[in-house]
Structure formats: C-alpha cells, structure tokens
Short mmCIF file of the C-alpha atoms (twelve columns), coordinates in Angstrom:
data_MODEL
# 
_entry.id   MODEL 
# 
loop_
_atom_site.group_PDB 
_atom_site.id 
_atom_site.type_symbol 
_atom_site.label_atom_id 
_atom_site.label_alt_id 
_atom_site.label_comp_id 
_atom_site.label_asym_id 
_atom_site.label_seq_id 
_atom_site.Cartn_x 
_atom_site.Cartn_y 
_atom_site.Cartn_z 
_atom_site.pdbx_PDB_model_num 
ATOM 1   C CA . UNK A 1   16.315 21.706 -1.214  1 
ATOM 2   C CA . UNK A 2   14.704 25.047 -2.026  1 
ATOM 3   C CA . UNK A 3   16.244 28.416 -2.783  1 
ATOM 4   C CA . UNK A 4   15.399 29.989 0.022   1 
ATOM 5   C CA . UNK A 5   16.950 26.789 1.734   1 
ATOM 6   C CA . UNK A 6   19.908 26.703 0.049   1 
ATOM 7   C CA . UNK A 7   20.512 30.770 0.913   1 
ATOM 8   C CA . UNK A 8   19.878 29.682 4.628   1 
ATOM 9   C CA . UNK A 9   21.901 27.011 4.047   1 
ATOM 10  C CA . UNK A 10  24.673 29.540 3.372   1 
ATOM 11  C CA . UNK A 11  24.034 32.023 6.033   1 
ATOM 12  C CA . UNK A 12  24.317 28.791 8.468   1 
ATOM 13  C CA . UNK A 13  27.451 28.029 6.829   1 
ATOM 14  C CA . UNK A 14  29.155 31.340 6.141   1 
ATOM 15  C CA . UNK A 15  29.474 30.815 2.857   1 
ATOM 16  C CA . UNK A 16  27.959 34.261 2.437   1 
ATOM 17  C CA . UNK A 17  29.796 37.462 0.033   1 
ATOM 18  C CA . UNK A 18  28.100 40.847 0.212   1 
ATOM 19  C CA . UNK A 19  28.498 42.878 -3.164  1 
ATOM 20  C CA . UNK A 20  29.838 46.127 -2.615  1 
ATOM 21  C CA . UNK A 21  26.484 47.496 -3.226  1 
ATOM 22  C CA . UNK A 22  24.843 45.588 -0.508  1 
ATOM 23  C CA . UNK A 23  27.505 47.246 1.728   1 
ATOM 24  C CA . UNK A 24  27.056 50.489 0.735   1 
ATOM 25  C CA . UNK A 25  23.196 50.669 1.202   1 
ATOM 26  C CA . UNK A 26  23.454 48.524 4.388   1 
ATOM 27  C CA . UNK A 27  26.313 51.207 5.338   1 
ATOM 28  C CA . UNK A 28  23.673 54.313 4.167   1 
ATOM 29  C CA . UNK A 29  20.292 53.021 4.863   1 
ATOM 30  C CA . UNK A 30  18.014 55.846 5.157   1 
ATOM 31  C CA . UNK A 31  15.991 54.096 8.287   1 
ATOM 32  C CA . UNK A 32  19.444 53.816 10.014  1 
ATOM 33  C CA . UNK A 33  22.233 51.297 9.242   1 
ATOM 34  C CA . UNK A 34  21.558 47.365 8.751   1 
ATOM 35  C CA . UNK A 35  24.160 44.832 10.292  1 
ATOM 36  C CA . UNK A 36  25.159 41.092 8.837   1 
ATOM 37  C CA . UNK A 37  23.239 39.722 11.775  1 
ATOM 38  C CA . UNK A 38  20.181 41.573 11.010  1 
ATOM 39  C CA . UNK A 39  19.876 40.291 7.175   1 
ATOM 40  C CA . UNK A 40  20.569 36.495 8.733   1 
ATOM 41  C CA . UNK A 41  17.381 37.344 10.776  1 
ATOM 42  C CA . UNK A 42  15.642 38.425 7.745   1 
ATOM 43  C CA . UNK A 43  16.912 35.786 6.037   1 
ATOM 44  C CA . UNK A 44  16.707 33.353 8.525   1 
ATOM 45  C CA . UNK A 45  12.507 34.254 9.314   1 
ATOM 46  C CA . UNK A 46  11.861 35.258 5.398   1 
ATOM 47  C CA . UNK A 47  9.853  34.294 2.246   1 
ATOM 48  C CA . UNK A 48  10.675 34.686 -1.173  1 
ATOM 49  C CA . UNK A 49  8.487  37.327 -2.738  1 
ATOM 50  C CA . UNK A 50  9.709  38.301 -6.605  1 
ATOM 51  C CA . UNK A 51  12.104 36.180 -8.599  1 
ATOM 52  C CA . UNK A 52  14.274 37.209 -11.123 1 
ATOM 53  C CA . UNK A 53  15.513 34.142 -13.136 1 
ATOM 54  C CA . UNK A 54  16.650 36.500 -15.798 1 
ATOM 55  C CA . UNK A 55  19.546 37.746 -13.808 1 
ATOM 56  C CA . UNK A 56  23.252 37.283 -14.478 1 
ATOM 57  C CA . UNK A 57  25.245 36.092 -13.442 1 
ATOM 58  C CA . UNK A 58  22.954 34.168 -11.356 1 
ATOM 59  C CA . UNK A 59  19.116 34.124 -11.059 1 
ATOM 60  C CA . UNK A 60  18.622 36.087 -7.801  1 
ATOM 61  C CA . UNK A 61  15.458 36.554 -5.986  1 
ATOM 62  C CA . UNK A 62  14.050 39.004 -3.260  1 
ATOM 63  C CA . UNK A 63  13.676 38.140 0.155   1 
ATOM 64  C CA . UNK A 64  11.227 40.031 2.786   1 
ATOM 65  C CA . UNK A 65  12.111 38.839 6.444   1 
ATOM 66  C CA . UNK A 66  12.291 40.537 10.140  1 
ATOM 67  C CA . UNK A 67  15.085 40.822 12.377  1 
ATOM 68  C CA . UNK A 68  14.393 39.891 16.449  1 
ATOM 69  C CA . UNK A 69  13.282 43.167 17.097  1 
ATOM 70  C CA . UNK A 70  10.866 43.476 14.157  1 
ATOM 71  C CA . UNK A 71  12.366 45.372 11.410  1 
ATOM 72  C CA . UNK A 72  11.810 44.588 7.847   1 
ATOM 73  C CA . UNK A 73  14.575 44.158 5.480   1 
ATOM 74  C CA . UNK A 74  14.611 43.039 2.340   1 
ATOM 75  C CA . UNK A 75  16.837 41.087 0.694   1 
ATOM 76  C CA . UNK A 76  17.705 40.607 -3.090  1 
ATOM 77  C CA . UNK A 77  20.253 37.089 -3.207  1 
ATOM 78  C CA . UNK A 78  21.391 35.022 -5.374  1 
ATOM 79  C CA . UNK A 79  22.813 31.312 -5.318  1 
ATOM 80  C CA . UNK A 80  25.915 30.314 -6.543  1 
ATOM 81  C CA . UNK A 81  25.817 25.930 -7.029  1 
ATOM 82  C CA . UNK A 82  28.982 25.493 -8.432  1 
ATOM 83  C CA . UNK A 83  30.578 27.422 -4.981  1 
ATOM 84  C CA . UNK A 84  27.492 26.740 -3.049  1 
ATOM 85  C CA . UNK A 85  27.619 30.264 -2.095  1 
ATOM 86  C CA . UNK A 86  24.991 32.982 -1.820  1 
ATOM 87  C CA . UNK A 87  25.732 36.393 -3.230  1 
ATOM 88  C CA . UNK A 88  23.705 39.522 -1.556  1 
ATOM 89  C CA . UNK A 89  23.476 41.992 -4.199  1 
ATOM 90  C CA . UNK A 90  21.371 44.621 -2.192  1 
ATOM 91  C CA . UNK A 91  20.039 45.126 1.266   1 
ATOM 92  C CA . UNK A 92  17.283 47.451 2.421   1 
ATOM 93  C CA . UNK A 93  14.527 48.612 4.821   1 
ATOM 94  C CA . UNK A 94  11.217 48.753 2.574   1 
ATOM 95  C CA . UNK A 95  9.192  51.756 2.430   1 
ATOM 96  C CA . UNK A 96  5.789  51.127 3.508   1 
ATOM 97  C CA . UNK A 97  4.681  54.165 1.039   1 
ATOM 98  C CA . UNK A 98  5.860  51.419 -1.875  1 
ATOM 99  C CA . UNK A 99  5.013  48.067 -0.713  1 
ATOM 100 C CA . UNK A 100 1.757  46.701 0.327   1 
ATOM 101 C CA . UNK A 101 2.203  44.618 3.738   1 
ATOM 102 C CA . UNK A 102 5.699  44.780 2.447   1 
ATOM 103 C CA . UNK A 103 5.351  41.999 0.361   1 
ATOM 104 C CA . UNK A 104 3.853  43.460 -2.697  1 
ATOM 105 C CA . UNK A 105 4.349  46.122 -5.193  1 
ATOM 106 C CA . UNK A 106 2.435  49.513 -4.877  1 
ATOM 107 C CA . UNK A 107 1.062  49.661 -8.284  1 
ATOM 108 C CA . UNK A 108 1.289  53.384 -9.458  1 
# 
C-alpha cells in the first residue's frame, strides 16, 4: 500500500489525530476556516507533492487535494505504522501568489 493510501486508509478508518497546530490554522485560516470533512476531501481527491523523509518523529509529506466544492487545501501528514495512525501536522488554503498550479513552489 502507498502513503497516500495508507493516510486514506486512516481517514476511512478514523484513526486520524490533528496536532494542535493543524487546529489552530484550520481554526484561523486566512481564506476562512477549514473543517475535518473538508481535509478528508482533500485528502480523499489528493496527490502527494513534497516529501519530507527527514522529519521526526515521522517522515511526513504534503498533500494538495480539493474539497466538493473546489477549494484547495493542503495538507502536510504523517504516518504512524506501529499505531497505523496518521498525524496532520498542518492544514491550509495555498496561496496562488506562492504556488504554481498549486502544486509547485514559486521559486523567488
């Protein structure tokens, strides 16, 4: 199974924890507040698009996905095998000015 399986795998399951973090930007979002079922969307429609197998405690990666009605969110996640868990260390709404199609880094 891939990552991005195993994190939907998760989502499917509820074997999901938001860091505090994640609930604070999700709570604060400058493009108006993101909701659990909106980063499932994301998550359940997205694509991996930067890893980061140097994080601890757990490699994480970043996920760009849509909800329903269209928005973008991104994503950074991280899987936990031992607790087959996924952790969700940030949440946000990308801004267009620093992403190209979303997906990509702006270089500066």
């Amino acid at each position: 199974m891939s990552s991005i399986n195993h994190i939907r795998h998760c989502f499917e399951t509820g074997n999901v924890l938001y860091s505090r973090h994640a609930r604070y930007e999700m709570e604060n979002e400058e493009f108006g507040k993101i909701r659990d079922h909106e980063v499932f969307e994301a998550i359940t429609s997205g694509e991996i698009i930067e890893d980061y197998p140097g994080d601890k405690p757990y490699p994480s990666m970043l996920v760009y996905g849509n909800t329903l009605k269209k928005r973008p969110i991104h994503v950074v996640c991280a899987y936990d095998s031992e607790e087959d868990m996924t952790i969700i260390v940030t949440v946000y709404h990308p801004d267009a000015e620093l992403w190209v199609d979303l997906r990509r880094r702006k270089r500066p």
